[in-house]
C-alpha positions as CSV (number, residue, x, y, z in Angstrom):
1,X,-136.8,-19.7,205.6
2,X,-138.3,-16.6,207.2
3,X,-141.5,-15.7,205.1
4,X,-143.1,-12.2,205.5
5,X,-147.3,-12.3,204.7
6,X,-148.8,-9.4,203.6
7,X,-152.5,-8.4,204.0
8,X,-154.7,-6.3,201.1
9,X,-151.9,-3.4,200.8
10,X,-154.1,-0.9,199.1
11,X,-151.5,1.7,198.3
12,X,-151.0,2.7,202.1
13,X,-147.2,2.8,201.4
14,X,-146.6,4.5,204.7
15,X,-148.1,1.5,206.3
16,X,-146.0,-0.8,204.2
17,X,-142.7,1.1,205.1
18,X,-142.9,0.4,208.4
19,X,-143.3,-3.3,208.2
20,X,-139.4,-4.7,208.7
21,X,-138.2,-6.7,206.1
22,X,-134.7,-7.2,208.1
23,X,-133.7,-11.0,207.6
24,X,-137.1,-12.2,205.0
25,X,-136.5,-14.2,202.3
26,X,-139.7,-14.0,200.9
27,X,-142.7,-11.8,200.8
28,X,-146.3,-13.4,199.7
29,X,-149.0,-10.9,199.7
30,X,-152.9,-11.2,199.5
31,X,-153.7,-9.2,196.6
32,X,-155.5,-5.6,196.5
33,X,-151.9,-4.5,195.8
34,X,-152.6,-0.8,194.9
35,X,-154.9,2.4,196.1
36,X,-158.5,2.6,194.6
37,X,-160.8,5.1,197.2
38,X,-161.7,7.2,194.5
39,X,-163.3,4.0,192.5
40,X,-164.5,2.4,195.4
41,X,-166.5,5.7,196.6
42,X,-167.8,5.5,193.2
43,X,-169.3,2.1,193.1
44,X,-170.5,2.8,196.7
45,X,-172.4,6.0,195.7
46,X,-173.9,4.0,192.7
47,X,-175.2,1.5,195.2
48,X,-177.0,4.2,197.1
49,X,-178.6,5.8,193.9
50,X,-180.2,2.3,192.8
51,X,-182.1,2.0,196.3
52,X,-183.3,5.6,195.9
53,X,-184.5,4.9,192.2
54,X,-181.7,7.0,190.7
55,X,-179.9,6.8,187.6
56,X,-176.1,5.1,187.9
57,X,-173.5,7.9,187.7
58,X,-171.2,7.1,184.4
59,X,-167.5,7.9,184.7
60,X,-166.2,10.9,182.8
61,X,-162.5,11.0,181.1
62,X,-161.4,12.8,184.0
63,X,-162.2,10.2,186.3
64,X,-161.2,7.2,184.3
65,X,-157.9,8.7,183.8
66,X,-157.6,9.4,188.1
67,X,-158.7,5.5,188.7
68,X,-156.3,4.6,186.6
69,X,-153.4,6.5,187.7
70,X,-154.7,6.0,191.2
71,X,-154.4,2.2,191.1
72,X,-151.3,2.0,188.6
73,X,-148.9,4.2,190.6
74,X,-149.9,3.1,194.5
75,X,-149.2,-0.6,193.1
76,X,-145.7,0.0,191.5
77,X,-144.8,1.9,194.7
78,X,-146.0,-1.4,196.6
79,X,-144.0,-4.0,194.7
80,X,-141.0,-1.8,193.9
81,X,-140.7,-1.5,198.1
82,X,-140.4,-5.1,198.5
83,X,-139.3,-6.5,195.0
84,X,-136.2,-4.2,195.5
85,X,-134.5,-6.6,198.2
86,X,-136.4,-10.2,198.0
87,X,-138.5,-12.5,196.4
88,X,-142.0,-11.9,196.0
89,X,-145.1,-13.3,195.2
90,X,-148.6,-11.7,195.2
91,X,-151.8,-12.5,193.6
92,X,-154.9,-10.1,192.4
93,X,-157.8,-9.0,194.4
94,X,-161.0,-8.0,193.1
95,X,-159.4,-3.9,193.1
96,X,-157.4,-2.9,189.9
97,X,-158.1,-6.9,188.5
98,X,-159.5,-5.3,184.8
99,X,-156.7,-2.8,184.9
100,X,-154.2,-5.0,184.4
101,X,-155.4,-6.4,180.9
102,X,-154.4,-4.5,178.2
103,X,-157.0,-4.9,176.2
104,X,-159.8,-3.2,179.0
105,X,-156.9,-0.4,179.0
106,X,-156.9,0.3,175.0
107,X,-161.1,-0.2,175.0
108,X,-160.8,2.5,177.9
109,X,-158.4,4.7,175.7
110,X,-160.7,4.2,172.6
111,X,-163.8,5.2,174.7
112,X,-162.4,8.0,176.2
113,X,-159.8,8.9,173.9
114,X,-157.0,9.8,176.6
115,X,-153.9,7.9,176.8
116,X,-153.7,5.5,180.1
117,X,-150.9,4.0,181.9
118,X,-150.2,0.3,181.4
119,X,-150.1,-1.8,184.7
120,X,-149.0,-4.8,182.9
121,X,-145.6,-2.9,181.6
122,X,-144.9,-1.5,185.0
123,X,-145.0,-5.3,186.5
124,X,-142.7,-6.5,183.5
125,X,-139.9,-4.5,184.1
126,X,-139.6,-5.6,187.9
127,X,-137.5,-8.3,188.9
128,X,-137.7,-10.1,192.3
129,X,-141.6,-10.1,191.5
130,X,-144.1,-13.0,190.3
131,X,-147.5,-12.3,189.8
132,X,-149.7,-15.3,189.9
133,X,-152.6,-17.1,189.1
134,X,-154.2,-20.3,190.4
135,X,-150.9,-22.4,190.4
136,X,-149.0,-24.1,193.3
137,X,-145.5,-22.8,193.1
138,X,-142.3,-24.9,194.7
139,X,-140.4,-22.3,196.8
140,X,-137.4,-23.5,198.8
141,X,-139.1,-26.8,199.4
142,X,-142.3,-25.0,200.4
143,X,-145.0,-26.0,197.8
144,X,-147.7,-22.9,198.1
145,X,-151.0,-22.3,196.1
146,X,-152.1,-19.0,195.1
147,X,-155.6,-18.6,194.1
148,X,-157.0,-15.4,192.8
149,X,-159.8,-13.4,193.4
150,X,-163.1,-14.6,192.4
151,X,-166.8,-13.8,192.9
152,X,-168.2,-16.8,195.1
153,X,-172.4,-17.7,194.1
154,X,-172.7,-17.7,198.0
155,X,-171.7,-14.0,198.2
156,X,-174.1,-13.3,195.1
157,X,-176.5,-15.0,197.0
158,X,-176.6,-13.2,199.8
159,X,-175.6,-9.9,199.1
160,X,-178.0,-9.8,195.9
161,X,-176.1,-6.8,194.1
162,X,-177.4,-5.2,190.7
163,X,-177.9,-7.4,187.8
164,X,-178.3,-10.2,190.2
165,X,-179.1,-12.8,187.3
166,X,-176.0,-11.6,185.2
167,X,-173.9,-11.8,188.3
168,X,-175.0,-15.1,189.8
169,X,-174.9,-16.7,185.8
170,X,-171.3,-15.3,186.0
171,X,-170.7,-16.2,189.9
172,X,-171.2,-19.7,189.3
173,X,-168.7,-20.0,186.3
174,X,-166.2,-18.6,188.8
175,X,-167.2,-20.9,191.7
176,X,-167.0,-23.9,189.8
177,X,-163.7,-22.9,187.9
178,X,-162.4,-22.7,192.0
179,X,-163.5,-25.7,193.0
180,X,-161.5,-27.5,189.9
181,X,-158.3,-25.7,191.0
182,X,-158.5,-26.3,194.0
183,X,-158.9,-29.5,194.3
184,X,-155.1,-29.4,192.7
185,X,-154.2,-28.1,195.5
186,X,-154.0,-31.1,197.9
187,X,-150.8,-31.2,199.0
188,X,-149.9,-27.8,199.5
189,X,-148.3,-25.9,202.9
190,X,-149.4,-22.8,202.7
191,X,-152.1,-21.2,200.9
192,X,-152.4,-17.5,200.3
193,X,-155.9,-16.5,199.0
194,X,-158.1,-13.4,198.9
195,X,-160.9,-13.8,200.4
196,X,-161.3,-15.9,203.8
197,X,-163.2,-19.0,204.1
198,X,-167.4,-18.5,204.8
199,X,-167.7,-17.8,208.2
200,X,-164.5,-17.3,209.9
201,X,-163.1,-13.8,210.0
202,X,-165.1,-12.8,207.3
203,X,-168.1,-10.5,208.6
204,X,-169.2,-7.0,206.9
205,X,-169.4,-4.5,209.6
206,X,-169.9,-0.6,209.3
207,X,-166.2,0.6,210.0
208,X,-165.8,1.2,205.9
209,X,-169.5,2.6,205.4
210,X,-170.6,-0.3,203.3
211,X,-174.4,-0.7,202.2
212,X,-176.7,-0.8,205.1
213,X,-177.8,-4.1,204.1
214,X,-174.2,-5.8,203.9
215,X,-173.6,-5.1,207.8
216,X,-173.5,-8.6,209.8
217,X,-173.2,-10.7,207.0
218,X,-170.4,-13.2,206.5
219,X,-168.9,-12.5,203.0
220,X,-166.5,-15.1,203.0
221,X,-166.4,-17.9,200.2
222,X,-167.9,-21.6,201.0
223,X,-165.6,-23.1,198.4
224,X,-162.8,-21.9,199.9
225,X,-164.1,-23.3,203.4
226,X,-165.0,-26.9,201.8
227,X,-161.2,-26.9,200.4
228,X,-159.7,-26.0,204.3
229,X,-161.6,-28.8,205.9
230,X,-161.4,-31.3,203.3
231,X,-157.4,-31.0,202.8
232,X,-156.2,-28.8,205.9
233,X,-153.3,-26.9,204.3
234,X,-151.0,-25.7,207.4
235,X,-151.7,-22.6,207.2
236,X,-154.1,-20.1,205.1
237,X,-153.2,-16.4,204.2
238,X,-156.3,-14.0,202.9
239,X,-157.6,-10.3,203.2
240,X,-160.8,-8.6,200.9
241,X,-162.9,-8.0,204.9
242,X,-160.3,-6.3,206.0
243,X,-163.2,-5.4,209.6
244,X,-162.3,-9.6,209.7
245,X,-158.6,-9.1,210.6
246,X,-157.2,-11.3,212.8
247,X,-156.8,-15.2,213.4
248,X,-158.8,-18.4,213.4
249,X,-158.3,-22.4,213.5
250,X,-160.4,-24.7,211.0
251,X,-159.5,-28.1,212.2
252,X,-155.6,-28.3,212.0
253,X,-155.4,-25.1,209.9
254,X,-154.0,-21.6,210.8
255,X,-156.5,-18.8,209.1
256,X,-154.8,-15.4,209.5
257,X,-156.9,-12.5,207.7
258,X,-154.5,-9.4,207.6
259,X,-156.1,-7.0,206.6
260,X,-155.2,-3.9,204.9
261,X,-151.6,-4.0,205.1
262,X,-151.3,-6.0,208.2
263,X,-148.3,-8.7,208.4
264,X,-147.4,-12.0,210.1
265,X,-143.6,-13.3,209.5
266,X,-143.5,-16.8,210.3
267,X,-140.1,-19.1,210.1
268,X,-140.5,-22.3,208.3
């Protein structure tokens, strides 16, 4: 079975098109499936007016409504691509995540009283395409675990973002939830996360302008490194630092980061 990866695909269809799908049978991608540089120049912004002591800019209609229409259309031009001719598989990232529950989209709509497009619909209407969520999945004799995005203590820890007692409370509901599914996960092949393990392939550099303080550190998740070395899948699939890109070995396991867009076929 020739098996196509794809890394963080973030809307860059032009990117995407020119990855050949000639010959795959399946596609698995890394989540981060659509565009969101308008949200994430927000957040970043709001970052830089909490160190000065400013207020945090609140979105307007207008700008709700381009988020969403951002993220919604780049994603369905993603999955169409590959969903048109083979099976694929893709979890979420942390970009879009809320936008595909209807009811953040109707609170949105109530807020701002504009009508918004559903995500959710979109995805139902394709076939070829699974979205999932913290299950192993028996494909073709291939049994593969797909664990979602989530916010790992460590990273709360030590990047120390806003609210940091809200978001470590929340961070270690998340981290513990991982560690229980994961440890589901013993006998799997392959598995296709979004984030890389702590530590390997995973450090914050300034090629995507983050917060002065974030540059040099390894935002990685520990739980997902405790998993790799404890039950040494064959091989491990991620994105999220997309500066990280590239290949490592933990033990017997191959860690490929792929960045945004990037791709590794492999025949198994």
């Amino acid at each position: 079975m020739k098996i196509l990866f794809i890394g963080d695909p973030h809307g860059d269809i032009k990117k995407i098109k020119k990855i050949p799908t000639k010959g795959i049978d399946l596609v698995l991608i890394t989540g981060d499936l659509g565009k969101a540089d308008f949200a994430r120049q927000f957040c970043f912004e709001n970052i830089k007016r909490e160190k000065k002591g400013l207020p945090e800019l609140e979105y307007t209609k207008f700008e709700t409504k381009k988020v969403y229409q951002e993220i919604h259309n780049s994603t369905l031009d993603i999955l169409k691509h590959f969903s048109k001719n083979t099976l694929t598989y893709s979890i979420l990232g942390n970009v879009g995540t809320n936008m595909i529950k209807d009811s953040k989209v109707k609170k949105d709509e109530k807020e701002f009283k504009i009508k918004l497009p559903y995500l959710s619909k979109g995805i139902s209407k394709l076939n070829n395409f699974y979205l999932v969520k913290n299950v192993v999945r028996n494909i073709n004799d291939l049994r593969v675990g797909f664990l979602e995005y989530f916010e790992d203590a460590n990273w709360v820890q030590d990047f120390k973002p806003s609210d940091y007692g809200k978001r470590l409370k929340e961070a270690r509901k998340e981290t513990a939830k991982a560690k229980r599914i994961l440890n589901n996960f013993k006998d799997i092949n392959i598995l296709v996360c979004h984030q890389p393990p702590y530590g390997y392939l995973d450090k914050v550099s300034s090629r995507y302008n983050p917060p002065k303080n974030w540059i040099g550190k390894h935002a990685g998740s520990k739980v997902i490194l405790d998993y790799i070395k404890k039950y040494q899948p064959k091989y491990v699939f991620c994105g999220h630092i997309h500066e990280g890109e590239g290949k490592a070995k933990i033990g017997k396991t191959k860690v490929y980061n792929l960045g945004v867009a990037g791709h590794k076929i492999i025949n198994l």
